[in-house]
C-alpha positions, 0 to 999 in steps of 0.5 A: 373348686379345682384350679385349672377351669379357674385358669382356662376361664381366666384365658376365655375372658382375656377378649371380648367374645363375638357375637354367636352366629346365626347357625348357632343359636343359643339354648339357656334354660331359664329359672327365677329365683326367690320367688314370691320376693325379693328384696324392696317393693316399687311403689305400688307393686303388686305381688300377683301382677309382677308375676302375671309379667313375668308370665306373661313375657314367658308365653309371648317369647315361647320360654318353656317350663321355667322353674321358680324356686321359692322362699315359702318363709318370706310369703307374705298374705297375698303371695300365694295368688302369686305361686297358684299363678305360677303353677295354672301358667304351667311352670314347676315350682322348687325349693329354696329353702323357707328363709334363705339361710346363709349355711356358714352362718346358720350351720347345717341342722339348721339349714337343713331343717330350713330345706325341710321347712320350705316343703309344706307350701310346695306340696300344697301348691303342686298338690298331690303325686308331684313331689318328684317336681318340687323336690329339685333344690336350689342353693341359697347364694348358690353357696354349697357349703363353707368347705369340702366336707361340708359341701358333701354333707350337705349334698348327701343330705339333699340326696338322702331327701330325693332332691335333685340339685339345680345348678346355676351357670349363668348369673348376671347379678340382676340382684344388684339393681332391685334396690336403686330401681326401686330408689329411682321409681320412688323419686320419679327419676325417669332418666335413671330408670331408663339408663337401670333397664339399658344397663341390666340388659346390656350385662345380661346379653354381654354375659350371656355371649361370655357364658356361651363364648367360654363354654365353647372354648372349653368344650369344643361346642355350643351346649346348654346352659341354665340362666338364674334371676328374681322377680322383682323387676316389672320390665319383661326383659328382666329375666334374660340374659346370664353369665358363666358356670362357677361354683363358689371356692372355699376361699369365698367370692369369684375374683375371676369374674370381676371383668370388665363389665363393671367399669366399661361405660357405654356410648352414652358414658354411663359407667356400666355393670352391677356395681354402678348400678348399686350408685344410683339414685343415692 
């Protein structure tokens, strides 16, 4: 990662962005990752109609073609209804690899022949003369290698496989709140629920702003940018929102990104952001 967009973006967040003007709507290209699933199930979820949702809220908010990028190993019997739902709603399946391998702890032969694992379910589903659609990749933690030349092998090896490389530049790590929502539904914690949804929609749209705020003062414009999310929540907001284009450094982690978000409370007082979301129904 070089080290002046580290800066400029460090200066982009010094203030709270305002809101984007009317003239100046925002275009996010929206994609869900880790499909058919991801992390612990809500009791008496269904895998099929917590897709059919997500479609669902895909048609009524007019979102085109959203790429789903699949852990083929992580199905379970059943899943599959899932994805073939996906595919007859109209919307692209790709890569996520089979497991979702960690390549600084798995190492490359053995990430790479997890890519090549996570093939045979997306050739099926897309069927034949589509793979120039399922061949687009989608980095498992959007982590690109452990180093340099390892992030070049491995893109040159995703080359090498003609696959297009999916690049993430919004996350609002909509991640961190599968768990406690579960937790809380379990318990019946009406409240809690409640204040998981406010909480998720609240980072969603104020890292969205950010996102659109810094690409602005970066570039001069408003531009596209391309949201990432998972499937697990049932709330038809799930998947909006977002947060602003990174790469992983070497180094590990984004300390630049921890701003504000994960400490400020709202009107209610409730303390805000992933971090609190994580702490609840403990």
């Amino acid at each position: 990662m070089r080290a002046w967009p580290a800066l400029l973006l460090l200066g982009a967040c010094a203030s709270p962005p305002p809101p984007p003007r009317a003239q100046d709507a925002l275009r996010v290209a929206v994609t869900v990752d880790d499909l058919p699933r991801h992390g612990p199930e809500a009791p008496g979820q269904d895998r099929l109609a917590l897709h059919r949702a997500l479609l669902d809220a895909f048609g009524r908010h007019h979102v085109p073609r959203v790429y789903g990028f699949v852990n083929s190993g992580r199905a379970r019997a059943g899943d599959r209804a899932a994805l073939e739902a996906w595919v007859a709603a109209g919307h692209p399946l790709g890569n996520h690899t089979a497991h979702h391998p960690d390549i600084g702890k798995v190492g490359m032969a053995a990430y790479l022949a997890d890519v090549d694992a996570g093939e045979p379910l997306l050739a099926e589903l897309l069927g034949p003369g589509q793979e120039r659609v399922w061949k687009v990749f989608r980095y498992p933690f959007l982590w690109q290698g452990t180093d340099v030349p390892s992030r070049l092998a491995l893109r040159q090896a995703l080359v090498d496989r003609h696959y297009r490389i999916a690049e993430v530049t919004i996350d609002f790590a909509d991640w961190a709140y599968n768990a406690p929502y579960v937790r809380c539904l379990g318990q019946g914690d009406t409240s809690s629920v409640g204040a998981l949804e406010s909480m998720l929609l609240d980072s969603a749209i104020a890292e969205l702003r950010w996102a659109d705020d810094t690409l602005r003062r970066l570039a001069g414009r408003p531009g596209r940018t391309f949201c990432s999310s998972t499937p697990e929540r049932s709330t038809p907001t799930s998947w909006t929102g977002c947060s602003p284009p990174t790469r992983r450094p070497e180094s590990g982690g984004f300390p630049w990104r921890r701003r504000s978000r994960t400490t400020s409370t709202g009107v209610s007082g409730i303390r805000r952001g992933p971090g609190a979301a994580r702490s609840r129904c403990r």
